[in-house]
C-alpha positions as CSV (number, residue, x, y, z in Angstrom):
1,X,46.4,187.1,-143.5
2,X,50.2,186.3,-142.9
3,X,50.1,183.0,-145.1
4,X,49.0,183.3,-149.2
5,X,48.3,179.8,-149.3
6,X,47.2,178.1,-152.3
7,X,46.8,174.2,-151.4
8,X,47.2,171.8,-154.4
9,X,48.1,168.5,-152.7
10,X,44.6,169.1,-150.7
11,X,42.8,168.3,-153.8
12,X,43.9,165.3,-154.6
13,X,42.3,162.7,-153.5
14,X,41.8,161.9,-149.6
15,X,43.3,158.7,-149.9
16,X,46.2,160.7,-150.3
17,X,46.5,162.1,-146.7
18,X,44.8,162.2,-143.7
19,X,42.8,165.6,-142.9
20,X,43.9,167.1,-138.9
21,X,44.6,169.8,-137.5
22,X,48.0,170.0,-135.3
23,X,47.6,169.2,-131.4
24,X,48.2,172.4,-129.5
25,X,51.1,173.4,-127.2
26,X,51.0,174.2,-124.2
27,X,53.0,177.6,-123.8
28,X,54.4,178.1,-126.8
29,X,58.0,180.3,-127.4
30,X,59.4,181.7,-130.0
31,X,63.4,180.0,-130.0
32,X,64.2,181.1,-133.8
33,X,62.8,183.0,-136.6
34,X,64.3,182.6,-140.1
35,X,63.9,186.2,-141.0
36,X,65.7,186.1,-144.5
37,X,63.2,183.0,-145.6
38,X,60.4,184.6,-144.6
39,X,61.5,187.4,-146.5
40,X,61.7,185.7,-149.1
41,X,58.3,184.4,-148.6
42,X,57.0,186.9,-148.3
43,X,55.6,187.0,-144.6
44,X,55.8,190.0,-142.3
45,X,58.6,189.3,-139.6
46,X,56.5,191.2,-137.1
47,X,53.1,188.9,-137.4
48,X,54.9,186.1,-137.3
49,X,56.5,186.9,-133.7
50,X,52.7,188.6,-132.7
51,X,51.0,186.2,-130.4
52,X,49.0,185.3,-133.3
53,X,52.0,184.3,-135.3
54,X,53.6,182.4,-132.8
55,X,50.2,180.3,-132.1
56,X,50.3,179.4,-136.0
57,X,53.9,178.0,-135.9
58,X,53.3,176.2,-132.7
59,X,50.4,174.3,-134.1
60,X,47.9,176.1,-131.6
61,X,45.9,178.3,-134.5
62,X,45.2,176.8,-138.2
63,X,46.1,179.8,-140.4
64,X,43.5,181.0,-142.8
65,X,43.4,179.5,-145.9
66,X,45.1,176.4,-145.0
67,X,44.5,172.7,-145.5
68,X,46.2,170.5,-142.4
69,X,47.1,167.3,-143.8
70,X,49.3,164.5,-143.1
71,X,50.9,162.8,-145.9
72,X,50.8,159.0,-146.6
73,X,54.0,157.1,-148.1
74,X,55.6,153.8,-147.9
75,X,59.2,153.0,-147.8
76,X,62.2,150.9,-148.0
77,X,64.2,151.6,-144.7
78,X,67.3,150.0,-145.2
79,X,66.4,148.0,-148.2
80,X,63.2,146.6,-146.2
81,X,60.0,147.4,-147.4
82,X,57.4,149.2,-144.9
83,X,54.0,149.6,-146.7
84,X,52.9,152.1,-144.8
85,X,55.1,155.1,-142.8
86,X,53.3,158.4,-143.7
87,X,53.5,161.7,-141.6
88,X,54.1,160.4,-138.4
89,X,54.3,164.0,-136.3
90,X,53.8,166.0,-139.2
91,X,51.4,168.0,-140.6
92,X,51.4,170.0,-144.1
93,X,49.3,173.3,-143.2
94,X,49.5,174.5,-147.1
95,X,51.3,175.7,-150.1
96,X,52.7,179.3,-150.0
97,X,52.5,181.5,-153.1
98,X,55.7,183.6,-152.8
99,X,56.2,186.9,-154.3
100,X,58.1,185.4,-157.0
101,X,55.8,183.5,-157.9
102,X,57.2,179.8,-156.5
103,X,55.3,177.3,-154.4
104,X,56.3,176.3,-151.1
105,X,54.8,173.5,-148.6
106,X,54.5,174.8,-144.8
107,X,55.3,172.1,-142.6
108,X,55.2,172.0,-139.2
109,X,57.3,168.6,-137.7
110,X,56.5,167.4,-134.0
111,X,52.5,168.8,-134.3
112,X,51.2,165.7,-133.1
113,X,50.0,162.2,-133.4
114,X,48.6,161.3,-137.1
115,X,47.2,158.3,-138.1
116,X,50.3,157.4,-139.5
117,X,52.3,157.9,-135.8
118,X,52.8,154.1,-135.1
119,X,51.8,154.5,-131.6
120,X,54.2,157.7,-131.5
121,X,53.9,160.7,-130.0
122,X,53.9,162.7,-132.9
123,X,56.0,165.4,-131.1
124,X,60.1,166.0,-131.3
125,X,62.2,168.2,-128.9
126,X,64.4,170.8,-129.0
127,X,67.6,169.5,-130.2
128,X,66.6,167.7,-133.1
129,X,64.3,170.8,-134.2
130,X,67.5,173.1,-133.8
131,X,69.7,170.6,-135.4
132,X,67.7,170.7,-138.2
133,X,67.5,174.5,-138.4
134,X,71.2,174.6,-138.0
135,X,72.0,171.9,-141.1
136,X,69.6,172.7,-143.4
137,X,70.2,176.3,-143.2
138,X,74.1,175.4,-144.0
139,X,73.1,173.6,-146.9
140,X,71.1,176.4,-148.3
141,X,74.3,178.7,-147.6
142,X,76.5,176.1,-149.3
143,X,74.2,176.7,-152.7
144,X,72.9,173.0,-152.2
145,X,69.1,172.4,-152.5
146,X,67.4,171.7,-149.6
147,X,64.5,171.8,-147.5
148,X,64.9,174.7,-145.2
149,X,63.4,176.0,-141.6
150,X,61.4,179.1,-141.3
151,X,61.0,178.8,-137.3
152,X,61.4,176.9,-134.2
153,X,59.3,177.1,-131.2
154,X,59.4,175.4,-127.7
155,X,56.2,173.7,-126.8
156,X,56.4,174.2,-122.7
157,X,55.4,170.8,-122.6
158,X,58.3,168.1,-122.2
159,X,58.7,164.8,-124.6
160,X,59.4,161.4,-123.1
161,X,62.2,159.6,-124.7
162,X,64.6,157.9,-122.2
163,X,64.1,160.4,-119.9
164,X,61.9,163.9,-120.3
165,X,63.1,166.8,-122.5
166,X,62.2,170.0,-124.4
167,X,59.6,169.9,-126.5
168,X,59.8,171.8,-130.0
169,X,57.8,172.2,-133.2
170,X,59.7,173.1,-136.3
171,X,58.0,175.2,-139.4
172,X,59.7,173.5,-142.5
173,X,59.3,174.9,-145.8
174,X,60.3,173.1,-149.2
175,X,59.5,173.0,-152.7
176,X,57.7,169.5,-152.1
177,X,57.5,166.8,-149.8
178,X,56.5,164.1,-152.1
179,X,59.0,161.2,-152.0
180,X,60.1,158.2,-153.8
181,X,58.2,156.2,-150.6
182,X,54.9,158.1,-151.8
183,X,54.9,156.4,-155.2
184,X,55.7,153.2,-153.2
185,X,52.8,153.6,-151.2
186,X,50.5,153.0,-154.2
187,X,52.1,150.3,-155.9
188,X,51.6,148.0,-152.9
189,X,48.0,149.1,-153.1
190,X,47.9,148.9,-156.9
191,X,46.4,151.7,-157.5
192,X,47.1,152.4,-161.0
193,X,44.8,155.6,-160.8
194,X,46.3,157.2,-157.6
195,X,50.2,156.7,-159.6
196,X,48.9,158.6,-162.5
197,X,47.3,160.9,-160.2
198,X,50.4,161.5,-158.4
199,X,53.0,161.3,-161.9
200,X,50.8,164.1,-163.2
201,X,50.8,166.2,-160.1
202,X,54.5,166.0,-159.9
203,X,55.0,166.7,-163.3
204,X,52.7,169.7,-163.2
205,X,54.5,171.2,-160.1
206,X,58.3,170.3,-160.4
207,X,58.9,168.9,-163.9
208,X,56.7,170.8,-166.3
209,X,59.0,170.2,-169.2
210,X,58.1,166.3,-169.0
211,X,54.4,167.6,-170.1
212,X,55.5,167.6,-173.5
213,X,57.4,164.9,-173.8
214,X,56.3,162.1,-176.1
215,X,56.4,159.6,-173.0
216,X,56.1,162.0,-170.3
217,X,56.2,159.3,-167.5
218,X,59.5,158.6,-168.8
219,X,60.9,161.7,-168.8
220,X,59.6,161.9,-165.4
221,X,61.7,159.6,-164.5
222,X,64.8,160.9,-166.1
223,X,64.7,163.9,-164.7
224,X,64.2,162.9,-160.8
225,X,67.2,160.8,-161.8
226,X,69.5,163.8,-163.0
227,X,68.2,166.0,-160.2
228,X,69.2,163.0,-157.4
229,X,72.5,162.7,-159.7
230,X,73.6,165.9,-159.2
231,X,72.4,166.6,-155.5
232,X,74.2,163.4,-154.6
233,X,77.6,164.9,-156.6
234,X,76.8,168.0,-154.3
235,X,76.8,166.4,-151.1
236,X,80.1,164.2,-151.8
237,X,81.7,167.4,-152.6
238,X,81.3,169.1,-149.6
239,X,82.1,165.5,-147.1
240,X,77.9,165.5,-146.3
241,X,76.4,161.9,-144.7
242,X,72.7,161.7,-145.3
243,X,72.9,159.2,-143.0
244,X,69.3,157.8,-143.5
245,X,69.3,157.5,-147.5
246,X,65.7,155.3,-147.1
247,X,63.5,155.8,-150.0
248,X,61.1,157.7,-148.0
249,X,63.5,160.2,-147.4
250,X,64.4,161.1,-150.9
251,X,62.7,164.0,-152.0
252,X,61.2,164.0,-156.0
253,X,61.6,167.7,-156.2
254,X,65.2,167.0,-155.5
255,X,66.0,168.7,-152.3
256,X,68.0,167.2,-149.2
257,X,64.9,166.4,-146.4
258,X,65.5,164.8,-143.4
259,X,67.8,165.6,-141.0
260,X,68.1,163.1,-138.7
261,X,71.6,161.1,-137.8
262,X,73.3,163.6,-140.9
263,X,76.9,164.6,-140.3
264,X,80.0,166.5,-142.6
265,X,83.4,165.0,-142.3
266,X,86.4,165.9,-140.3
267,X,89.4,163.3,-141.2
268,X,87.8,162.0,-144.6
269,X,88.0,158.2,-145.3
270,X,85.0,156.8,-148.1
271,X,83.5,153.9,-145.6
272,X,82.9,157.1,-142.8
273,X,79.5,156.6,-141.3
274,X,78.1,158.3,-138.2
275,X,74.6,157.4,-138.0
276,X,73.4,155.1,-134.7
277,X,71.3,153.1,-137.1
278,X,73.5,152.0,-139.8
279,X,75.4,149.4,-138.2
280,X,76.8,148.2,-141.8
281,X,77.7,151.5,-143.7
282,X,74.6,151.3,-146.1
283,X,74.6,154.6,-146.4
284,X,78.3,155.6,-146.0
285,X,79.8,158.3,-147.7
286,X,81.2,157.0,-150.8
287,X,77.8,154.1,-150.5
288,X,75.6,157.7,-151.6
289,X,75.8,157.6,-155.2
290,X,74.9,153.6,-155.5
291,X,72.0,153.8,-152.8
292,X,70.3,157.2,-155.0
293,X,70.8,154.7,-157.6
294,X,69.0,152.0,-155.7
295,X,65.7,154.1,-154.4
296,X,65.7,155.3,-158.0
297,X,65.0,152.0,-159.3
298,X,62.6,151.8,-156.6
299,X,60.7,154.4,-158.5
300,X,61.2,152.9,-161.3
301,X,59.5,150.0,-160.1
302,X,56.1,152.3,-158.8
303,X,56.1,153.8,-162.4
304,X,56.4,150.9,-164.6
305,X,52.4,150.7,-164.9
306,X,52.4,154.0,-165.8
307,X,55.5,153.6,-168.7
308,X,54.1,150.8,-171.4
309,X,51.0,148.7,-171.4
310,X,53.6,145.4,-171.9
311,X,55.4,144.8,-169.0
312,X,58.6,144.4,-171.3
313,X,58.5,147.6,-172.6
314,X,57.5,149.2,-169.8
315,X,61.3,147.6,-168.2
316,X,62.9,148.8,-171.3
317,X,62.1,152.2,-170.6
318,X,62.7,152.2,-167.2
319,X,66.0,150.9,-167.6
320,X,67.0,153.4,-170.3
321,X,65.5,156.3,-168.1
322,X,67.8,155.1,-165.4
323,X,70.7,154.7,-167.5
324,X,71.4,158.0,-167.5
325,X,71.6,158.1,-164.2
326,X,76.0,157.5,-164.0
327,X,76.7,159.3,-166.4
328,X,74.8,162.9,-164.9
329,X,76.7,161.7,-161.8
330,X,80.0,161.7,-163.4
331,X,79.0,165.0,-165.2
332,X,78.4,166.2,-161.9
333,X,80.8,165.1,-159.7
334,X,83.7,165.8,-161.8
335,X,82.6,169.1,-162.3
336,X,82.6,169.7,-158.6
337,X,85.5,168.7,-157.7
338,X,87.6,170.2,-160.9
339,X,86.0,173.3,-159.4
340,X,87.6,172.2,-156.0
341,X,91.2,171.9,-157.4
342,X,91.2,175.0,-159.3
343,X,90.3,172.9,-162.7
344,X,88.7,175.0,-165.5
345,X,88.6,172.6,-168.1
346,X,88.0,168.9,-168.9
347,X,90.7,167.1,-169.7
348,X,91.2,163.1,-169.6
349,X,92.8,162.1,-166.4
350,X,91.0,164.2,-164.0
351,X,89.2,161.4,-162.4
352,X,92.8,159.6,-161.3
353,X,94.0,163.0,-160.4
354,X,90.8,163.3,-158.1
355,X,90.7,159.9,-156.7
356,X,95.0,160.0,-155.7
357,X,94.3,163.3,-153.8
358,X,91.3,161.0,-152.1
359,X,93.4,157.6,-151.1
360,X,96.5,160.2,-150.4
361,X,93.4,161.9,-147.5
362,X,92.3,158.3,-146.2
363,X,95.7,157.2,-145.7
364,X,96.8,160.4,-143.7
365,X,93.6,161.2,-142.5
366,X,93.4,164.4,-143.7
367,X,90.6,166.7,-142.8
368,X,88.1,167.1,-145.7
369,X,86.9,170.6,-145.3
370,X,90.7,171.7,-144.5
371,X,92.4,170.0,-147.4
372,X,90.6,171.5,-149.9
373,X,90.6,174.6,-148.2
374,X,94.3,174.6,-148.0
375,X,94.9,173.9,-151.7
376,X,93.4,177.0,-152.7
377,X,96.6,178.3,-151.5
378,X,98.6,175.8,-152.7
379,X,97.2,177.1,-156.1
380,X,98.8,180.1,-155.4
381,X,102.1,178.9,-154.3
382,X,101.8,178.3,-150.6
383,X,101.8,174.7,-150.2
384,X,103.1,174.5,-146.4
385,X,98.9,174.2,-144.8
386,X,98.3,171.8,-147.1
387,X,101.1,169.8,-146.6
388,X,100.4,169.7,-142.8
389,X,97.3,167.7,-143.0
390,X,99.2,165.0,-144.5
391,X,101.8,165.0,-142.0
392,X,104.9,164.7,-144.2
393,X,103.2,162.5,-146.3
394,X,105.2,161.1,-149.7
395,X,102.0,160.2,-151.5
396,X,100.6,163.9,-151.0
397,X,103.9,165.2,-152.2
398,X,104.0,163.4,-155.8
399,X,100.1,164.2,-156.0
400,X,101.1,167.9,-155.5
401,X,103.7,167.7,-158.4
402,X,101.0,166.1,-160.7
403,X,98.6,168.4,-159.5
404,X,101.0,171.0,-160.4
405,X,101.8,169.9,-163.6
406,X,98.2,169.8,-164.8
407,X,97.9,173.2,-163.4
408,X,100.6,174.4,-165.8
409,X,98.4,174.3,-168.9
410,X,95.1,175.8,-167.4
411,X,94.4,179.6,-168.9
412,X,94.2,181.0,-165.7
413,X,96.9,182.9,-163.4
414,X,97.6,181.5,-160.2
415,X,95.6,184.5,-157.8
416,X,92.4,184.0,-160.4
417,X,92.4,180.0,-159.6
418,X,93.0,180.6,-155.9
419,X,89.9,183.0,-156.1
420,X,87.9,180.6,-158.0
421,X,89.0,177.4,-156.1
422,X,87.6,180.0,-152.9
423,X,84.4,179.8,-154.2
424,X,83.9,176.2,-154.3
425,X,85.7,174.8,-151.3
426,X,84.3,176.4,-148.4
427,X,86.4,177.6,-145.2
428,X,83.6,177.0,-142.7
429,X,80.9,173.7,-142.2
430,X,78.6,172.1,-139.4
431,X,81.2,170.7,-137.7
432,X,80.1,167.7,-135.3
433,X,81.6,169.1,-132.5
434,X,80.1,172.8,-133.1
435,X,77.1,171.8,-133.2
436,X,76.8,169.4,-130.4
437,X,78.1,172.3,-128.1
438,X,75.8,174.4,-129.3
439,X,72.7,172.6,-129.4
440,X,73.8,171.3,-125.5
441,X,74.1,175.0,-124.5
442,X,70.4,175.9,-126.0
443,X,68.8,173.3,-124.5
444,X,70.4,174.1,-121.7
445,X,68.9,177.7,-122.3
446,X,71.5,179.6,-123.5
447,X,70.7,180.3,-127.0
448,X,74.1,182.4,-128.0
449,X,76.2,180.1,-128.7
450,X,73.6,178.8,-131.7
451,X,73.7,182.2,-133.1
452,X,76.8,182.7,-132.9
453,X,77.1,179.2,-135.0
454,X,74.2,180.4,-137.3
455,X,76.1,183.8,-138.3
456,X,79.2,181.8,-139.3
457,X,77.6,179.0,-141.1
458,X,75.8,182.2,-143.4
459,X,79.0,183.2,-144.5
460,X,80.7,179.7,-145.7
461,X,83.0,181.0,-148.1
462,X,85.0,184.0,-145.9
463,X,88.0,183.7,-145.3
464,X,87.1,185.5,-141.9
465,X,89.6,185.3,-138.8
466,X,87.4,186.0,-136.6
467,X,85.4,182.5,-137.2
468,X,88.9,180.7,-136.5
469,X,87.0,178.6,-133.7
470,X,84.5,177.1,-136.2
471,X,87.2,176.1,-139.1
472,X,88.8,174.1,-135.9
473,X,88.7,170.1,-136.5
474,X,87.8,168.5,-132.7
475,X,90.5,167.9,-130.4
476,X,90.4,163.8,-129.7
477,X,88.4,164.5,-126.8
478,X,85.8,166.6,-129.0
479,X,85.3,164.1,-131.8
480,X,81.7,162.9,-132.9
481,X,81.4,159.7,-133.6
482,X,78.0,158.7,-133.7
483,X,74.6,161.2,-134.6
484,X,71.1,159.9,-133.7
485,X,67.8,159.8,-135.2
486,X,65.3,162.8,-133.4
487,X,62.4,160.4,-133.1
């Protein structure tokens, strides 16, 4: 057995999923192998690249012990309600026991048609599949939580989009891949039954501290908040664009899932959008914390049966487990950023102080990653790198001496806060332009550039000058202004 797979979601219910196996590839090859994940899975590198291996992560062998399924789930995609998306190419082959004793889905993404493909292919190709690899491995190095990619293997078959390319299959692995949508999915049915069902498994697998609670559902509720709260705070803090914040793509373990038109920042300005699809900057950067708040409600919504037997109460409570939903965020977000400018302690006024160093980057068009980089020398004394993404700018300047001033009554020496302010603003991220050139060359079939791109993304917090080339914003000619969608 390579896979110890113990398959909870499989008995639930079949009205849950859809049972299939994954369509088989034609000549499947082995493009990338996550070797540190599957460490920490547990799995044997080597039987994973066998010929046996290989056949399981295309989709052409169902491992023992596991239980193909495809997932049903609604969704609001872009505040429009779809009552029925599900696991379009996707199929869940089974929970993994790990060594240290956590659970982890095995996904594999572009298997096939499901019942739930829309008249879809079910399949994806290369470049999205290595995209993926590429981002949500960066996340995972950034300390964010995330869904994460274990392999990805070329089909030898191609996929038709506007014209024919690459096919791939990615092997995802997270701590869950139920979703706000999937709650949604049985209130439009109202099926009272199938939401309890599905509260209970959740609480059992990701929230067993809302077991006890004298209104579990409740606390359900409040803790998905203050997980989305703080992953949100998370992703503002290092310039990160979801892209695609639709309630189906918001994971209730609390992970970042689904990368499709996702982008980081260069020159940082809060309306910056990339994605093809969102024409009106629903999901824009600074947009993030209001739209988590909106797909919350959303769940809200699905769990009101399940709250109160009076309708009234069952509102009250949802609207108090919600309320705590702005303040975690504050928590969270001015934590983050304090620990960007070198802050160790909360005092009133940090908010303004954050927000002038914000509207001082919009108005020069400061680079994100490089600003805060920058000021970790600054800290130190060395304020000429930081000063040159502002171009001379007067507003930066009396930030700096109000920056400086607050500095003057922190505990810490000036070498300790540059250290610390090192380990929260980091010196490398998925640049645009990086990975555009690197995911052109692989599908092209030269793989090195991506591992080259892989080995510096690992190491996001060196200051490393041999990785110059990837801290490098794009030249005008380089700059990315729009990311797509892999279906």
């Amino acid at each position: 057995m390579i896979f110890a797979f113990d398959n909870t979601y499989a008995r639930l219910p079949e009205r849950f999923y859809a049972r299939l196996a994954p369509v088989p590839v034609a000549r499947p090859r082995l493009v990338k192998l996550n070797e540190a994940l599957a460490g920490e899975l547990g799995l044997d590198c080597g039987a994973l690249r066998s010929p046996e291996g290989l056949a399981m992560l295309a989709g052409n062998r169902v491992p023992e012990g596991a239980a193909p399924l495809a997932m049903a789930y609604a969704g609001h995609q872009f505040g429009g309600f779809v009552p029925q998306l599900g696991d379009g190419r996707a199929i869940l082959l089974g929970e993994i026991l790990a060594p240290g004793g956590g659970r982890f889905d095995l996904q594999l993404k572009g298997s096939g048609p499901t019942p739930f493909s829309r008249a879809g292919d079910g399949r994806a190709w290369l470049g999205p599949v290595l995209r993926e690899y590429i981002l949500s491995e960066a996340m995972h190095a950034l300390g964010i939580p995330t869904t994460r990619s274990l392999a990805a293997v070329a089909t030898g078959e191609p996929v038709f989009r506007e014209t024919p390319l690459p096919g791939a299959v990615l092997a995802r692995v997270a701590r869950g891949h139920v979703r706000v949508g999937t709650f949604e999915y049985f209130q439009a049915r109202r099926d009272i039954d199938a939401l309890r069902r599905l509260a209970d498994y959740v609480i059992a697998r990701h929230y067993p501290g809302a077991q006890d609670a004298e209104q579990p559902y409740r606390a359900l509720l409040s803790a998905v908040a203050a997980r989305q709260a703080e992953l949100v705070a998370q992703w503002l803090g290092v310039g990160f664009i979801h892209g695609v914040m639709n309630t189906d793509n918001m994971s209730i373990a609390g992970e970042t899932i689904d990368y499709g038109p996702c982008a980081f920042m260069d020159a940082y300005h809060p309306g910056r959008v990339y994605s093809s699809i969102d024409r009106h900057g629903r999901y824009a950067y600074a947009n993030q914390p209001g739209i988590a708040r909106w797909n919350l409600a959303r769940l809200a919504e699905a769990l009101l049966p399940l709250l109160a037997p009076d309708a009234g109460q069952a509102a009250e409570a949802a609207q108090s487990a919600l309320g705590g939903f702005d303040a975690c965020f504050e928590r969270a977000y001015l934590a983050c950023f304090r620990g960007k400018l070198g802050l160790l302690e909360a005092r009133a006024g940090d908010a303004g102080l954050i927000d002038g160093l914000l509207r001082a980057m919009a108005e020069a068009g400061a680079d994100f990653t490089n600003t805060f980089r920058a000021l970790c020398g600054a800290a130190a004394g060395d304020p000429g790198p930081a000063r040159t993404q502002f171009g001379g700018s007067a507003a930066f300047d009396a930030w700096l001496a109000r920056w400086h001033a607050r500095l003057a009554g922190e505990p810490a020496g000036p070498e300790a806060r540059a250290a610390a302010m090192r380990r929260s603003n980091p010196a490398i991220i998925p640049r645009n332009h990086r990975v555009e050139a690197a995911l052109n060359a692989a599908v092209a079939g030269d793989l090195d550039p991506l591992e080259a791109l892989s080995q510096a993304l690992a190491k996001p917090w060196d200051e490393d000058p041999d990785v110059g080339y990837y801290r490098r914003p794009p030249a005008p000619d380089e700059v990315v202004r729009e990311t797509f969608c892999g279906t």
